[in-house]
Structures are given as C-alpha cells and as structure tokens.
Residue frames as qw, qx, qy, qz and C-alpha x, y, z in Angstrom:
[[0.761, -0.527, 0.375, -0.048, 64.87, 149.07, 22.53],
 [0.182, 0.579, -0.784, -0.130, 68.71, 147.60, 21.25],
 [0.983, -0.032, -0.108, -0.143, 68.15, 143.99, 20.38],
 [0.424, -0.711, 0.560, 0.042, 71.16, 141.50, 21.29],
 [0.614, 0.275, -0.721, -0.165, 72.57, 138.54, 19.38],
 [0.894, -0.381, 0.002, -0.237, 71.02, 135.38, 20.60],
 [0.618, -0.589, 0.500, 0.147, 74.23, 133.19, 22.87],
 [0.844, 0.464, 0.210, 0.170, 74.25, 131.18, 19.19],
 [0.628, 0.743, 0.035, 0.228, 76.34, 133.73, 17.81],
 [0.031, 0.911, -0.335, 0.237, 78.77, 134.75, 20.59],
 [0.519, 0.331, -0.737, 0.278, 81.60, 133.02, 21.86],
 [0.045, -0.681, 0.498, -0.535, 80.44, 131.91, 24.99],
 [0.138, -0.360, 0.884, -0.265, 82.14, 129.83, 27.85],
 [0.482, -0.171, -0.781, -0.358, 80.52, 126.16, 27.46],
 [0.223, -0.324, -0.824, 0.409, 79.45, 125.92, 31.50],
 [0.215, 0.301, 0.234, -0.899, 77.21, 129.34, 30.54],
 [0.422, 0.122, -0.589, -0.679, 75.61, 127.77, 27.44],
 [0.886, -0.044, 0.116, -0.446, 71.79, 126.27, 27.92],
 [0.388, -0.241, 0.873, 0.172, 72.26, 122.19, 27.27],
 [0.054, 0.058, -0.858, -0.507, 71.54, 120.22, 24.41],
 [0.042, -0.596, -0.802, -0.005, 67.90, 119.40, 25.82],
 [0.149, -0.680, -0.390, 0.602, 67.10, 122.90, 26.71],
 [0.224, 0.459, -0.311, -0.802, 68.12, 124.52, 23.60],
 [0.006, 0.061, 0.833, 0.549, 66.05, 122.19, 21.49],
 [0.061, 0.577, 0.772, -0.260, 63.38, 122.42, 23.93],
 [0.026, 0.742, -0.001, -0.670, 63.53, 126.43, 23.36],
 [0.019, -0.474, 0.638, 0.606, 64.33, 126.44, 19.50],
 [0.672, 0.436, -0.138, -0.583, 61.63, 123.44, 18.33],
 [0.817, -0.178, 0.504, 0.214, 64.19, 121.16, 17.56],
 [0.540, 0.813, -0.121, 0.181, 65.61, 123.68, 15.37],
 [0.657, -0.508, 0.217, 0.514, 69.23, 124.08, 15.43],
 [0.557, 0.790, -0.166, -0.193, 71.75, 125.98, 12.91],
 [0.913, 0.286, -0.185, 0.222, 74.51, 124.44, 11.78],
 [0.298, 0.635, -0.373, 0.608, 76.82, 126.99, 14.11],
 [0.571, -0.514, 0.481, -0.423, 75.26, 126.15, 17.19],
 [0.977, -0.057, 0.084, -0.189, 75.55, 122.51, 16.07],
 [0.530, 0.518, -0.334, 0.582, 79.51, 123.06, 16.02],
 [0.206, -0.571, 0.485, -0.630, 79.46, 124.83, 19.32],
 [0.778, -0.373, 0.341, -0.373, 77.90, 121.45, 20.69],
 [0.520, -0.426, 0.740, 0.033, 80.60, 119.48, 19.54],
 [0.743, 0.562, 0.350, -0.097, 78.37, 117.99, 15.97],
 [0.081, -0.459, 0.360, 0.808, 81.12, 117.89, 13.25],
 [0.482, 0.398, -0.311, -0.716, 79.87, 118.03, 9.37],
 [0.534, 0.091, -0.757, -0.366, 80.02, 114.34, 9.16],
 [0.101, 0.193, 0.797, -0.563, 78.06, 114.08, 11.96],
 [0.304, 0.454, -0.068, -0.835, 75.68, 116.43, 10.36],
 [0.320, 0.306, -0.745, -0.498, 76.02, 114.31, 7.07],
 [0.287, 0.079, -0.953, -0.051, 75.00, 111.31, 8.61],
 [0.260, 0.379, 0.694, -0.555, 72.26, 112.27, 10.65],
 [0.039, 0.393, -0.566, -0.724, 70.82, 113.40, 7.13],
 [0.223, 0.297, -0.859, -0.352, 71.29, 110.59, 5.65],
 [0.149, 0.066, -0.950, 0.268, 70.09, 108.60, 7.81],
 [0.228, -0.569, -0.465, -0.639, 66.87, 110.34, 8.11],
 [0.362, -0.428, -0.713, 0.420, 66.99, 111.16, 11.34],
 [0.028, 0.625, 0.091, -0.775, 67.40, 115.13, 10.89],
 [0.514, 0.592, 0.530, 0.323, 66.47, 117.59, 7.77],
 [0.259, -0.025, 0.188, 0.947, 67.27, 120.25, 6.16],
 [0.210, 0.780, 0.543, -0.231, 64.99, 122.95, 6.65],
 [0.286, 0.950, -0.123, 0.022, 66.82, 126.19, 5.19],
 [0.614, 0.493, -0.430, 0.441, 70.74, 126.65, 4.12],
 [0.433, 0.399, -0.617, 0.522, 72.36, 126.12, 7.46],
 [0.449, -0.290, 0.437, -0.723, 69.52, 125.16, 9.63],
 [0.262, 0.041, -0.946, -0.188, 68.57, 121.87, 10.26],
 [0.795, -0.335, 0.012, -0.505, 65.24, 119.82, 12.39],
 [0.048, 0.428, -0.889, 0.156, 66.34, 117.33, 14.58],
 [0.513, 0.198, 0.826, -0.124, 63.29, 115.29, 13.75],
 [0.124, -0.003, 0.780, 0.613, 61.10, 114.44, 10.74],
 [0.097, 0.675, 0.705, -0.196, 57.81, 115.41, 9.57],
 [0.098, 0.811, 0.238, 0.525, 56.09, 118.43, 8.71],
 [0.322, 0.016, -0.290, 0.901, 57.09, 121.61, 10.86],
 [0.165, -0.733, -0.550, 0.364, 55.01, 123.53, 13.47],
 [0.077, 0.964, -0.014, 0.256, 54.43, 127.45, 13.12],
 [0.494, -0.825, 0.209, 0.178, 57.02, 127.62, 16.22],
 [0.594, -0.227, 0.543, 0.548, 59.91, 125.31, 14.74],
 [0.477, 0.580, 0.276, 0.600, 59.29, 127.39, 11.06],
 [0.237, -0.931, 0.101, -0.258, 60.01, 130.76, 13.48],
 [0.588, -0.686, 0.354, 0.242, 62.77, 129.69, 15.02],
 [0.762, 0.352, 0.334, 0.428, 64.09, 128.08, 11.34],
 [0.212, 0.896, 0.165, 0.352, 63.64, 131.59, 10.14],
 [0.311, -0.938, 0.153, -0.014, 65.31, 133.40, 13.03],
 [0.778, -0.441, 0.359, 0.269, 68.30, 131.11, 12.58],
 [0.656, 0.518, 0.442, 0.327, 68.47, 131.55, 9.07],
 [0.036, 0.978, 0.117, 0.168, 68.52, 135.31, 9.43],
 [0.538, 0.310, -0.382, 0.684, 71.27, 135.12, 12.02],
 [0.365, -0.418, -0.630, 0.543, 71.46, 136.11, 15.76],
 [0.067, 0.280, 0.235, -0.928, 70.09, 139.88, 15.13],
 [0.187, -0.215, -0.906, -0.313, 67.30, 138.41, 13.01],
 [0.447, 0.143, 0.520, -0.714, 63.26, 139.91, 14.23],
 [0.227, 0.594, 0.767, 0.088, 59.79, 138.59, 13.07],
 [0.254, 0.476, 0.192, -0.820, 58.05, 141.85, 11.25],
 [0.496, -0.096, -0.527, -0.684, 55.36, 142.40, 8.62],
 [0.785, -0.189, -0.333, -0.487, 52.84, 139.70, 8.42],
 [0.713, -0.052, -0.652, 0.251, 54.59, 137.58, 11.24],
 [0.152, 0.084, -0.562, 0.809, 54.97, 139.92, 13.47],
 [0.522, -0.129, 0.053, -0.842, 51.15, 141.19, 13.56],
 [0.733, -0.233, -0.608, -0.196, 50.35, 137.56, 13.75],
 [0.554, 0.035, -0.599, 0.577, 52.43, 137.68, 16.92],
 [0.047, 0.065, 0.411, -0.908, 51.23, 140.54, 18.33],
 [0.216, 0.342, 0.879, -0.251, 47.69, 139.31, 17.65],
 [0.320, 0.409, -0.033, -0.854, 46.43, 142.45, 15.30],
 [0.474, 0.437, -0.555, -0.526, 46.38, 140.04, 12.45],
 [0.957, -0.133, 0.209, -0.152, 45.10, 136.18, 12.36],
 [0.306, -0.439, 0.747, 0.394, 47.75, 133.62, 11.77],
 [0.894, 0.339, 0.024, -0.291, 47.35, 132.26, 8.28],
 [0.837, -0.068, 0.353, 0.412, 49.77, 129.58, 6.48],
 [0.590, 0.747, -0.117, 0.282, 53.02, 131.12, 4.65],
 [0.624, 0.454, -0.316, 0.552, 55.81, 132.40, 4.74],
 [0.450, -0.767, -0.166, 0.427, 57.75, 133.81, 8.06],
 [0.328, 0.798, 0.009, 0.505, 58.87, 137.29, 7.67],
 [0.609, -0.558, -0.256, 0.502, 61.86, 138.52, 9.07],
 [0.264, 0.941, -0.134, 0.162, 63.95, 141.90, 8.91],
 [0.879, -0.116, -0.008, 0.461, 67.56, 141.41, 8.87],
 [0.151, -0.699, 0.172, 0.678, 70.49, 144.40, 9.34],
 [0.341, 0.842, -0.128, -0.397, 71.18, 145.89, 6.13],
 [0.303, 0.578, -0.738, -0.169, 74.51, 144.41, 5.05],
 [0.810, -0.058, 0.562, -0.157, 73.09, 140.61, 6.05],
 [0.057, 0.298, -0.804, -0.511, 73.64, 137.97, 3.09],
 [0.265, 0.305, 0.915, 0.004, 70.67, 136.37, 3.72],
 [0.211, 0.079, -0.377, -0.898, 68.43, 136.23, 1.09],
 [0.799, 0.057, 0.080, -0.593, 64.33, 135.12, 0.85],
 [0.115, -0.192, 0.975, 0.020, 64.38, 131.33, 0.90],
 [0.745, -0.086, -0.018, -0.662, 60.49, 130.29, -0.60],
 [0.318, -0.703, -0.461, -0.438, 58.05, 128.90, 0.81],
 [0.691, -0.249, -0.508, 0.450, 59.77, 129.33, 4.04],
 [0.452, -0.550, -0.277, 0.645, 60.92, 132.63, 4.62],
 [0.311, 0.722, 0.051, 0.616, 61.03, 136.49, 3.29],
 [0.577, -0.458, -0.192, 0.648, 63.51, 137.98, 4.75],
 [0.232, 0.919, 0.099, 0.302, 63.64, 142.21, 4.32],
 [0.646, 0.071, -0.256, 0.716, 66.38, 144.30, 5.18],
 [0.169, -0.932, -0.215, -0.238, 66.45, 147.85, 7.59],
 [0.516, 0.256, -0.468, 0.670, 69.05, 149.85, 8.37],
 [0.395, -0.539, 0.323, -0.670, 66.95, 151.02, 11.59],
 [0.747, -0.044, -0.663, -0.004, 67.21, 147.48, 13.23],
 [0.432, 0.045, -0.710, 0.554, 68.59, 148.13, 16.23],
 [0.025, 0.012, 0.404, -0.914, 65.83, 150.53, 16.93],
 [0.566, -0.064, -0.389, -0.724, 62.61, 148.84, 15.96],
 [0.437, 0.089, -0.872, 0.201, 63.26, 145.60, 18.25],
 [0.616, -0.590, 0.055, -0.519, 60.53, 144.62, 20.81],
 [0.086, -0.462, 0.838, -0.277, 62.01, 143.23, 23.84],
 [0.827, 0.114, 0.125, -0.537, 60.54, 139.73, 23.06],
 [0.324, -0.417, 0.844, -0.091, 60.66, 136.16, 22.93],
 [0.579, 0.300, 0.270, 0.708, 61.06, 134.94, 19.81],
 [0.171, -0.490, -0.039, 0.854, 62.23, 139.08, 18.97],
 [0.279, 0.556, 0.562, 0.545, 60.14, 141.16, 16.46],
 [0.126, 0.393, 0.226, 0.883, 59.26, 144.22, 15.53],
 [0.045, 0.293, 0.594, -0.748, 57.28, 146.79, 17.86],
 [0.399, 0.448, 0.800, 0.006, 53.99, 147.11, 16.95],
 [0.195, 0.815, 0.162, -0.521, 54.06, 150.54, 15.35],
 [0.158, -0.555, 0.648, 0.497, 57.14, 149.57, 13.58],
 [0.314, 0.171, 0.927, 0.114, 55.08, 146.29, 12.46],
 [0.281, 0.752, 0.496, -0.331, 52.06, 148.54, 11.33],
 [0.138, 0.748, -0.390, -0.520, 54.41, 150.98, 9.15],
 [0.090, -0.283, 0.891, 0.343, 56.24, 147.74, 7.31],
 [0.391, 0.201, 0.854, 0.280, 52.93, 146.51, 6.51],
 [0.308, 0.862, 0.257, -0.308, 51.33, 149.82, 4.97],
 [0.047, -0.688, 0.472, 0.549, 54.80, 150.71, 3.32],
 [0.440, -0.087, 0.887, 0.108, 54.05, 146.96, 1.85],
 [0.377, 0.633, 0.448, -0.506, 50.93, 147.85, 0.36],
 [0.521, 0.170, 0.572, 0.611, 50.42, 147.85, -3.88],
 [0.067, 0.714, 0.545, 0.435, 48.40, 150.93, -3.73],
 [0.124, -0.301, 0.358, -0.875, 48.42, 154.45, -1.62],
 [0.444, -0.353, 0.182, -0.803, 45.36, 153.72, -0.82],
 [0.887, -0.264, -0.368, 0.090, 45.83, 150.24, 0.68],
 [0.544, 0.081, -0.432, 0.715, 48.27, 151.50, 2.42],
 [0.260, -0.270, 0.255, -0.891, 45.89, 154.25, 4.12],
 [0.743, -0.294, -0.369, -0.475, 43.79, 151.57, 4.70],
 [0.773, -0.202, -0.530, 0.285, 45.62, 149.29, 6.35],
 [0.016, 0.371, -0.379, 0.848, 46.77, 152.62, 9.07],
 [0.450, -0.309, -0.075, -0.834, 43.34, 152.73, 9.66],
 [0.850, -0.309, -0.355, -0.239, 42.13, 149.13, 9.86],
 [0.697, -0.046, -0.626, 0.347, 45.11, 147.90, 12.00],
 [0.102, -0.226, 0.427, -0.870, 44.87, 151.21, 14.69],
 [0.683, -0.287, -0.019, -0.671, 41.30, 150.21, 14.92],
 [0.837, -0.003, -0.540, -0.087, 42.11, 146.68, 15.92],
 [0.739, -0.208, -0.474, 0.431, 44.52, 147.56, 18.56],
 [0.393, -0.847, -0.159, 0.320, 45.37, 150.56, 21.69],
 [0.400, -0.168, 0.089, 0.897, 48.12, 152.17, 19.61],
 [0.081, 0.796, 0.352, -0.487, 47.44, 155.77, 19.44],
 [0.515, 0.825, 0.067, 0.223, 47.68, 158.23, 16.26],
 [0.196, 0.920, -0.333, 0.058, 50.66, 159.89, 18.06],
 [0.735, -0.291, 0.601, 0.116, 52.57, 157.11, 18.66],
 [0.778, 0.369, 0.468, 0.198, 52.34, 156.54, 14.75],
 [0.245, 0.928, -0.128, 0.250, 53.11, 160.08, 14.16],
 [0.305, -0.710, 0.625, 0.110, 56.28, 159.75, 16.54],
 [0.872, 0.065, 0.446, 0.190, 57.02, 156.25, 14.21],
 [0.635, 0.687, 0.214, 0.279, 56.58, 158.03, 11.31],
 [0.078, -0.990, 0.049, -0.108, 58.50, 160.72, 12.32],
 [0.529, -0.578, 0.605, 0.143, 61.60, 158.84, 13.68],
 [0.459, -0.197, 0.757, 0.422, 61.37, 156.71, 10.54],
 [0.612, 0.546, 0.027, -0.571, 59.47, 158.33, 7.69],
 [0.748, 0.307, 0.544, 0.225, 58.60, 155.39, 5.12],
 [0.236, -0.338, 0.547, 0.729, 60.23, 156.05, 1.77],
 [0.102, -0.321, -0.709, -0.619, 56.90, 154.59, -0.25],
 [0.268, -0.687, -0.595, -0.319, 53.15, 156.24, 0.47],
 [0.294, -0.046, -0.403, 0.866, 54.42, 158.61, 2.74],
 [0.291, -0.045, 0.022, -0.956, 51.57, 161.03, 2.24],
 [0.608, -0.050, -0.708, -0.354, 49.43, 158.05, 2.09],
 [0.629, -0.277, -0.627, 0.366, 50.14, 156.90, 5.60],
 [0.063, 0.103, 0.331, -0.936, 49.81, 160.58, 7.16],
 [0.417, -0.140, -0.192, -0.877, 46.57, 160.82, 5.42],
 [0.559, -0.028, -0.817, 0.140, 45.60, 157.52, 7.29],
 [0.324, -0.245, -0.518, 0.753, 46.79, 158.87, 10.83],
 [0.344, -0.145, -0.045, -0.927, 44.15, 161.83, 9.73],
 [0.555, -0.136, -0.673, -0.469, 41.62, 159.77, 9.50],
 [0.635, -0.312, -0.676, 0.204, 41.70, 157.69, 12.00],
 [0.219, -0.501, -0.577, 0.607, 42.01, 161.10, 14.35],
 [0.340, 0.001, -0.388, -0.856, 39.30, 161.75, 12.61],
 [0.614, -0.068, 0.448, -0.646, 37.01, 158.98, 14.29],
 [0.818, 0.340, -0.290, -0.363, 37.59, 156.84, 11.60],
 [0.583, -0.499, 0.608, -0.206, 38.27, 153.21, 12.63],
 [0.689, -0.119, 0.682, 0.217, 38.25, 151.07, 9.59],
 [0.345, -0.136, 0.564, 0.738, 38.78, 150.72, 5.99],
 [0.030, 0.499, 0.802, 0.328, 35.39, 150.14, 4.95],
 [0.081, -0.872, -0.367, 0.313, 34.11, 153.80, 7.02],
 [0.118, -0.551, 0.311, 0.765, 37.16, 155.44, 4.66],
 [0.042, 0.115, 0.613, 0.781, 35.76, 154.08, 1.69],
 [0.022, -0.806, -0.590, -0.042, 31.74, 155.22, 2.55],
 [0.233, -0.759, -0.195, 0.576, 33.32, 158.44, 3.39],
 [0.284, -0.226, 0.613, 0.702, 35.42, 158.87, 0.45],
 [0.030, 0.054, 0.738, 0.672, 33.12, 157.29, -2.24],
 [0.126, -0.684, -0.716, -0.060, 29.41, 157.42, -0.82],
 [0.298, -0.712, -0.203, 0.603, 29.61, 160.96, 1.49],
 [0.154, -0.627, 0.186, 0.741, 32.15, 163.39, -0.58],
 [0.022, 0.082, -0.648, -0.757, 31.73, 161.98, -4.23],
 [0.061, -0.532, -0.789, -0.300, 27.96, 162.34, -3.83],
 [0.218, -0.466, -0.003, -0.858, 27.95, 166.04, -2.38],
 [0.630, -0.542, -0.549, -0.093, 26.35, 164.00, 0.95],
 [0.424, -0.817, 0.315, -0.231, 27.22, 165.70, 4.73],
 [0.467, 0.283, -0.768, 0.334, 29.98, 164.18, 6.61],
 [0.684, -0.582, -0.210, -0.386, 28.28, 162.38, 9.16],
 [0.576, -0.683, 0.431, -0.125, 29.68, 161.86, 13.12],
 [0.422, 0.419, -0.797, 0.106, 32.16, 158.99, 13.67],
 [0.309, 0.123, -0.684, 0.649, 32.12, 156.87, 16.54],
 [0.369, -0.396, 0.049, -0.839, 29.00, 158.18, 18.13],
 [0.084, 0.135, -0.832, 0.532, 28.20, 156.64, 21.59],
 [0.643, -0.309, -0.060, -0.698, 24.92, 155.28, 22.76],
 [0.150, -0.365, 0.856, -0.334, 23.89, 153.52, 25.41],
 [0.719, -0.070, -0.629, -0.288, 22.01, 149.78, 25.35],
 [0.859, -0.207, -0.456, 0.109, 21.58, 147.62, 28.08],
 [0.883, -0.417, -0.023, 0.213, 23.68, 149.49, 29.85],
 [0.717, -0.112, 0.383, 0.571, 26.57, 149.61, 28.16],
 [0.267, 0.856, 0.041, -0.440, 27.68, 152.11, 26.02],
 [0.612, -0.221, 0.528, 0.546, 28.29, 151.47, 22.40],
 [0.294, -0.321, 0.459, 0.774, 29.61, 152.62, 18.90],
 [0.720, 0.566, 0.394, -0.071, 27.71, 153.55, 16.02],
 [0.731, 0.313, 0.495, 0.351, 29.60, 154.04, 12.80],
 [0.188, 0.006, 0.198, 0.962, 28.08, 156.97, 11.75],
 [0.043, 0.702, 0.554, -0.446, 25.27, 159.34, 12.91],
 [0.171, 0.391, 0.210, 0.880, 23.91, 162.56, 11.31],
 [0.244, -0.823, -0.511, 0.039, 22.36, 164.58, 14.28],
 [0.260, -0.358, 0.021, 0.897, 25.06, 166.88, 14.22],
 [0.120, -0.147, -0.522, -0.832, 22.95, 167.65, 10.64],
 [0.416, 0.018, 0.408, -0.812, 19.67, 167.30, 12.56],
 [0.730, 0.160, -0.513, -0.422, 18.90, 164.23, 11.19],
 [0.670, -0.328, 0.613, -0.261, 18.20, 160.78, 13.72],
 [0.880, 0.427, -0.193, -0.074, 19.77, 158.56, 10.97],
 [0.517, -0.574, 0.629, 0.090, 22.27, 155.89, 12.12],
 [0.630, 0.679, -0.293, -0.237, 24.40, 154.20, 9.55],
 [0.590, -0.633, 0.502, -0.001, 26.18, 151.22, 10.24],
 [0.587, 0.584, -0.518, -0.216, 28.96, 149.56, 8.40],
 [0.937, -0.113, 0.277, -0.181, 29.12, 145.85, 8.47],
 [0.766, 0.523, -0.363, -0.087, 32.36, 145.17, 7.24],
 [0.126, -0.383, 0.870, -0.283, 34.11, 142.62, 10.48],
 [0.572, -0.099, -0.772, -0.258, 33.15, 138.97, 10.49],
 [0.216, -0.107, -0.840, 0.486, 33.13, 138.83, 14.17],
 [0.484, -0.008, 0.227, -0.845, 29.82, 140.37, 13.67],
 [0.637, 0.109, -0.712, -0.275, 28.85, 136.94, 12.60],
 [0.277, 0.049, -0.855, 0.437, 29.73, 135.49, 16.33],
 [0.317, -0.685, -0.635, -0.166, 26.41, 135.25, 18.83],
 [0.373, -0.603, -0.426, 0.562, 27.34, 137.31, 21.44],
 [0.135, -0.391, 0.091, 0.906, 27.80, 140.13, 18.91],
 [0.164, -0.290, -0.851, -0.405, 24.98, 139.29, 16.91],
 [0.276, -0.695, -0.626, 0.222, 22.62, 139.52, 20.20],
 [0.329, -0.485, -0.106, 0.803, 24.31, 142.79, 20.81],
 [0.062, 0.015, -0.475, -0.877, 23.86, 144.22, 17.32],
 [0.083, -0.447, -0.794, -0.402, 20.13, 143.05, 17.63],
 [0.304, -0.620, -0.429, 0.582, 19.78, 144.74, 21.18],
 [0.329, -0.266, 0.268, 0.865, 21.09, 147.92, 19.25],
 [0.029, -0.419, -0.632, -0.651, 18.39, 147.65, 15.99],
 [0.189, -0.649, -0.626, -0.388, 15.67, 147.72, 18.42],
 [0.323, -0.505, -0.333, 0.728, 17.13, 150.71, 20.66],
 [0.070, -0.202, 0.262, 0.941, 17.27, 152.58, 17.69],
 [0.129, -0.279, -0.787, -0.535, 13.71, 151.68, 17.06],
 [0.347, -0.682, -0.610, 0.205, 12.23, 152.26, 20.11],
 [0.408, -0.439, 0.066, 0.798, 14.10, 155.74, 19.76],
 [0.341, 0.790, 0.401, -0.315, 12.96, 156.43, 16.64],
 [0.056, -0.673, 0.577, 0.458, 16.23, 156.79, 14.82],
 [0.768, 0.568, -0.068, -0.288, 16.39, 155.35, 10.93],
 [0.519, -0.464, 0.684, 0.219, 19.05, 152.82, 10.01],
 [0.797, 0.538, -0.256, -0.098, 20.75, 151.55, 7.26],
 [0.781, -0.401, 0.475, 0.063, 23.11, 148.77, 7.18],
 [0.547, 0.687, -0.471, -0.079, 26.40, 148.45, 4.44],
 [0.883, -0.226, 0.292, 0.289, 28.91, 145.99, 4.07],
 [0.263, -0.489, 0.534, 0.637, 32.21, 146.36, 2.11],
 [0.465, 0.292, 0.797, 0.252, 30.13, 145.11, -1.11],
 [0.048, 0.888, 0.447, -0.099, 27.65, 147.73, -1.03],
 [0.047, 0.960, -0.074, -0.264, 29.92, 150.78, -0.61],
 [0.422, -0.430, 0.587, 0.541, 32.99, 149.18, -3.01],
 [0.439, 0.283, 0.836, -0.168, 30.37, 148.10, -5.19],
 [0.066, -0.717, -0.590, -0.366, 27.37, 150.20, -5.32],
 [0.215, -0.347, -0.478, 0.778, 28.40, 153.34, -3.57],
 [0.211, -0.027, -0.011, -0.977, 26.44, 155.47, -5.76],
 [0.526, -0.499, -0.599, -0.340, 22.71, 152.99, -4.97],
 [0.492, -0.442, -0.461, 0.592, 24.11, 153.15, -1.09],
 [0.045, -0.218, -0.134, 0.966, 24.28, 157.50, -1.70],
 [0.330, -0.258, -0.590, -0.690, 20.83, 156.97, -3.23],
 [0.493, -0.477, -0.727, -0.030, 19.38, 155.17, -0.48],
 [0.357, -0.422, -0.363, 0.750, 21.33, 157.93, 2.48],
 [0.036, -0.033, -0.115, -0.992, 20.24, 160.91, 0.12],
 [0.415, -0.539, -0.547, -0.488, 16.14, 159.68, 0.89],
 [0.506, -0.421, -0.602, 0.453, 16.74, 159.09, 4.30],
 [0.427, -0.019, -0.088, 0.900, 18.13, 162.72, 4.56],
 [0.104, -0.132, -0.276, -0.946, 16.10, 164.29, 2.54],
 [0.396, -0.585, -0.681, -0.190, 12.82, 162.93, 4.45],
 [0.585, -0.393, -0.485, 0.518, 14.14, 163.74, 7.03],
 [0.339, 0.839, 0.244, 0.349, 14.29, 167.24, 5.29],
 [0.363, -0.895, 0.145, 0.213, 17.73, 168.11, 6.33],
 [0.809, 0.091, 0.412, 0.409, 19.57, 167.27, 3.26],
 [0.218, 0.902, 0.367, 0.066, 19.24, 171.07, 1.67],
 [0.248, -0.967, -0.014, -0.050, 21.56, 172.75, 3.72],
 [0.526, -0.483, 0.625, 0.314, 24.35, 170.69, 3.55],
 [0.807, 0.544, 0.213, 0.091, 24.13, 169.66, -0.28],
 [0.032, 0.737, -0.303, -0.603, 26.86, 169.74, -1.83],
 [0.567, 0.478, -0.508, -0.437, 28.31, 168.79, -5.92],
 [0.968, 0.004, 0.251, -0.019, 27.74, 165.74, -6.63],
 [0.395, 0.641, -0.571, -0.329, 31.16, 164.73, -8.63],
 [0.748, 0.007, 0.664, 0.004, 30.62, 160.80, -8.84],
 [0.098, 0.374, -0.649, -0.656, 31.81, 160.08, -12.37],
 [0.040, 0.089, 0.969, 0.225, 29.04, 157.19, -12.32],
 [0.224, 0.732, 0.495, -0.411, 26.04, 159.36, -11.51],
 [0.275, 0.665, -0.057, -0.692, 26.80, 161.27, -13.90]]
C-alpha cells in the first residue's frame, strides 16, 4: 500500500489544517519544529519556551510541549517526526505494534526512504533506511511496516543464520501469517543477508514446525543423534477441544508424545490446567511423555536423545528407523 506524507510536510491551506489542540492531542504533545512554523511559533518563540522550561527538546527538530519523562506514544510520534513525513515504525517497534512481540523499553525503530539525512539519534531512535518504502507501508495510524515486511527486517537483523531461521519460525508461530505470504515477501523483496537462512525457515515452518525451540530438538536431538523425525503438530482431543502436541512418533509406531516447553505463557493457570488435563489424557491413553525446555535441548541435547532413544527403543521401534549418530559430543 503507497504511504503519504503526513499534512506536516505539505503546504496546506491553514482552514484545512487540524488546530493547535487537535494536533497535540494526536501527536502527544509532540510537535517538529516545521509544523511549529506552520502554526505561526517563530525560533524565538521556540527559544523561549525552552528556556523557560516550559517545552524540551526531545530529538534535533522535535520538541515536547510539556516536561517530564515521555510516554511510549509521545517517543513514537518524536521518532516519526524526526524521520520526516514518509517516516514508518518497523523492526522491533513495529512487532510491538502489531502485537507479535511484547513492548519492552528502548529505542523506536523507524525506516526512512533511502536518500533521508536522518541519522540514529541514541537512546531514542534507530532509524534504517529502504529503498522499497513506498511498498512495505501498512495503512496505519501511527504508519509502519506490514507485518511480513516487519518479520523479514527482523530476521535480516539477526547476528547469526540461524537466528535468523529462528526468528521465521518463532514469529509465524505467534501470528496468522501464512508461509506463502512470506514466500511472496521474500520474493518481491529478497533480503540481501541470510537469504538461504530465511527460506530454510519458511521450510520449516511448512514443515509443522512452529517454534525455535522444535527447530533446535529437531536439528540437534532428532538428526544429530540418527533419531526418527517425529510428527509435528499432532492433534488430540481433551475435554473437548482439540489440541497440539509438539511432537508424536506413531507415524514410527511408537505412542510417545514429546512436548517442548519453551513459552512462558505456559506458566499462566488457565494453560497450566490445560497442560495438566493433557498429562493425564495421555495417561489414561497410555501414551509416554517427555517434557523439554529450551535448556534441555540447547544444553543437553545429547542426555534429552538419550532419554527419547529408551523410550523408542522400549517401545521396540527404534531399529528400523536408526540412523548415524553424527553428534560430535557422543562421540
């Protein structure tokens, strides 16, 4: 969707322009120093409100038109002004925005066109640059990145390929975008860093895989211990309700459910009760369980493939599917 430059930046007629209460109300009591010209404020106005302590200086040509510390909103709107009128939220601001990602304290991140002057202002703002602006823009209020776009900028971000396949993974699992949706991102804008990194991701995930912590049990517990690749995703009903296990091996003829514990909100009661409801379906069922966290299989994946290769092998379907171990620590 084409973003627009906010009224700030265009000439126009004063009986079309919000008032003075209305744009502060909208803005925070942010203001930049061009809209504060267009309302008639000259510099030694400006000066003197300053001084005087009535306003501050929050970034180079943006001011508060009160004192104190600064809300999340009025440091967003700082930012956007700073940037300039074609200015979005993306990265780590935007996913706060679009809720994939909690809000924590720092910097706002924006993406500015290419030839902008602005530059990163700490603690306040990183500002990146894209010449695909005009086509990443969600129609939104403050404007930021669409969420695929927002998902790409923060895997491309990433100090490692394989954070950057991670983060595909975890953030698709968090939210309704689909794998081809990412594949039409990638595809319309193919990232420049982890490229193969960020397809092998999109595998993954349609692959059944839904977070970081089921790529690294696959990866380091499963394949570098010669173990099957067990289901994804595998559906059972409780109460009712049908939910998710992790990872199953009855495709291998084996009633072993594996579940990876690596989201706090399993901490909360209602998912707690749920997860207990669950233990003792699979108990009353007859189905074996084991329970990782990110500790265990970052850890100790090769005690965790110790503990799945008894299960299995009671189970005495571990033969057929064996394959090399090549763990560099087993050996």
């Amino acid at each position: 969707m084409p973003i627009h430059r906010r009224w700030s930046e265009d000439s126009i007629p004063a009986g079309q322009r919000p008032s003075w209460p209305v744009l502060l109300a909208e803005q925070h009591g942010m203001v930049s120093r061009r809209q504060l010209h267009t309302y008639g404020h000259t510099m030694s106005d400006i000066r003197a409100n300053l001084a005087g302590g009535r306003w501050q200086r929050v970034l180079p040509r943006v001011y508060s038109t009160f004192t104190g510390g600064l809300s999340r909103s009025a440091k967003i709107h700082a930012a956007l002004l700073y940037g300039s009128g074609y200015a979005i939220l993306s990265h780590r601001t935007a996913a706060e925005e679009w809720k994939i990602l909690p809000v924590i304290e720092g910097p706002v991140e924006i993406t500015v066109p290419y030839t902008s002057s602005a530059i990163s202002q700490a603690p306040l703002v990183i500002v990146h640059r894209s010449r695909a602006l005009p086509h990443i823009a969600a129609g939104t209020n403050p404007p930021r990145a669409r969420v695929t776009d927002t998902i790409l900028d923060l895997a491309t971000s990433q100090r490692t390929p394989r954070q950057a396949t991670n983060t595909i993974v975890d953030l698709l699992g968090r939210t309704r975008v689909s794998v081809a949706a990412m594949e039409a991102c990638v595809l319309a804008r193919p990232p420049f860093r982890y490229r193969p990194a960020i397809r092998y991701g999109l595998a993954l995930v349609g692959g059944g895989l839904m977070s970081a912590l089921e790529v690294a049990y696959q990866e380091d517990v499963e394949d570098r211990h010669g173990l099957p690749r067990g289901s994804r995703q595998t559906p059972f009903e409780v109460d009712g309700k049908t939910l998710w296990e992790d990872v199953t091996y009855d495709a291998q003829g084996a009633a072993v459910t594996v579940r990876l514990d690596g989201r706090s909100t399993h901490s909360t009661p209602g998912v707690a009760f749920r997860d207990r409801r669950r233990d003792n379906a699979a108990e009353l069922a007859g189905r074996a369980r084991l329970v990782y966290g990110w500790r265990d299989v970052r850890e100790s994946p090769c005690a965790v493939a110790a503990e799945v290769r008894t299960i299995l092998t009671r189970e005495g379907r571990l033969h057929s599917d064996a394959r090399e171990n090549s763990c560099p620590r087993c050996r």
